[in-house]
Structure formats: structure tokens, C-alpha cells
TORMITI-255686 format. One record per residue (C-alpha): x, y, z. Coordinates in steps of 0.001 Angstrom, whole numbers, padded with zeros to 6 digits, always signed. Layout:
XYZ...
END
This chain:
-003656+038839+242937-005904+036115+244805-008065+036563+247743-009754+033786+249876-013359+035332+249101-015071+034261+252330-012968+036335+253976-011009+035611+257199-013919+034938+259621-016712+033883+256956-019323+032598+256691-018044+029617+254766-018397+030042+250837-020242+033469+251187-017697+035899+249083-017088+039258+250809-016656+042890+248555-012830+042838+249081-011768+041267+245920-014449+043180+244181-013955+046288+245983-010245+046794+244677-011145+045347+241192-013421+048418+240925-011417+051017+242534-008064+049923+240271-010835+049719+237026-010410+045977+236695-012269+044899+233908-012770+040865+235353-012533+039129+238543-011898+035382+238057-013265+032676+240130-011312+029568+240850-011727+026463+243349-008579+023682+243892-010218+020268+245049-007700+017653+246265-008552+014060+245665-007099+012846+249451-007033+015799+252689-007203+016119+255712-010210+018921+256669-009449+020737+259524-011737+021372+262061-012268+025372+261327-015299+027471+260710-014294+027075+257042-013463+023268+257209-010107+024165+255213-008498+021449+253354-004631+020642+253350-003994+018162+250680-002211+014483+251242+001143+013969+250305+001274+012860+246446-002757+013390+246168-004053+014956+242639-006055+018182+242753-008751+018997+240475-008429+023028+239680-011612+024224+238120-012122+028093+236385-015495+030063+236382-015831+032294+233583-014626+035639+234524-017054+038269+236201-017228+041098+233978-016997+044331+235541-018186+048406+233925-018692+051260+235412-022493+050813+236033-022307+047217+238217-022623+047944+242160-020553+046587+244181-023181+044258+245710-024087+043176+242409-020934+042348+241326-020151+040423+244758-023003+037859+244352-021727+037443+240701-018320+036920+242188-020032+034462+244950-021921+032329+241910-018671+031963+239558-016940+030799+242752-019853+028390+243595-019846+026845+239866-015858+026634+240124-016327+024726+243757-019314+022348+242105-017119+021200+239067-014200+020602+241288-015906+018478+243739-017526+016621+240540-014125+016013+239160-013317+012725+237674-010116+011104+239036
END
């Protein structure tokens, strides 16, 4: 399953508990983190400034290690955990070399 982790309304980048709130209630033992970065876009002029890739551009996909999950995390703790893999995904995307 994937979730947009900012949620519907944001803020931009700021993960919400969904994703982490079902991992925990279905005893999920990761969440993953991923971030696709195309080379060419357009960015659309939304709170989250979304981007819908050119026709034929590449895309740099970029994996966080996993968030591990027991029975003793919160669920705020394991949010911001979830919010950091996500940012460290995002930064090596947008670093990607074309």
C-alpha cells in the first residue's frame, strides 16, 4: 500500500500518522519511505507544488531505509521517523545525477 504522507491538505513534506497509524494497528513491522523526482515537469500551482512529469522525461526513484516498527514506538515517534526517511528519500532524488 502507498500513501501520499503529507496528507491531502498538508503542510507540504510534513508526514501525517495515517500510514503509520495502520502499520501499527495491522502489526507492520516497516514502513518504507520513497520519493520519485522527474528530470523535466511541470509544478502545479498547489499548496503542495505537485509535479506531473514531461512526456519522455527520466525520473530518479530514491528508497529510505525502512522505519522499523515494535510494540514500544509511539505513534508520534514513529511519524517523525517516517517524516526523516521520507526527507532523505526526497534529498537524494533531487541530488540525482542525470
Amino acid at each position: 500500500m502507498a500513501f501520499t504522507a503529507d496528507g491531502p491538505r498538508g503542510p507540504v513534506y510534513t508526514a501525517k500518522a495515517g500510514a503509520v497509524r495502520l502499520a501499527l494497528m495491522t502489526g507492520a513491522k516497516y514502513v518504507g519511505a520513497f520519493y520519485l523526482h522527474p528530470e523535466w515537469a511541470w509544478e502545479l500551482k498547489s499548496w503542495d507544488k505537485f509535479l506531473v512529469p514531461k512526456p519522455f522525461s527520466p525520473v530518479v526513484v530514491s528508497f529510505a531505509r525502512a522505519v522499523e516498527l515494535d510494540a514500544s514506538i509511539s505513534e508520534e515517534t514513529a511519524r517523525v521517523a517516517v517524516e526523516g526517511a521520507i526527507e532523505r528519500a526526497r534529498h537524494a532524488a533531487e541530488r540525482g545525477h542525470w
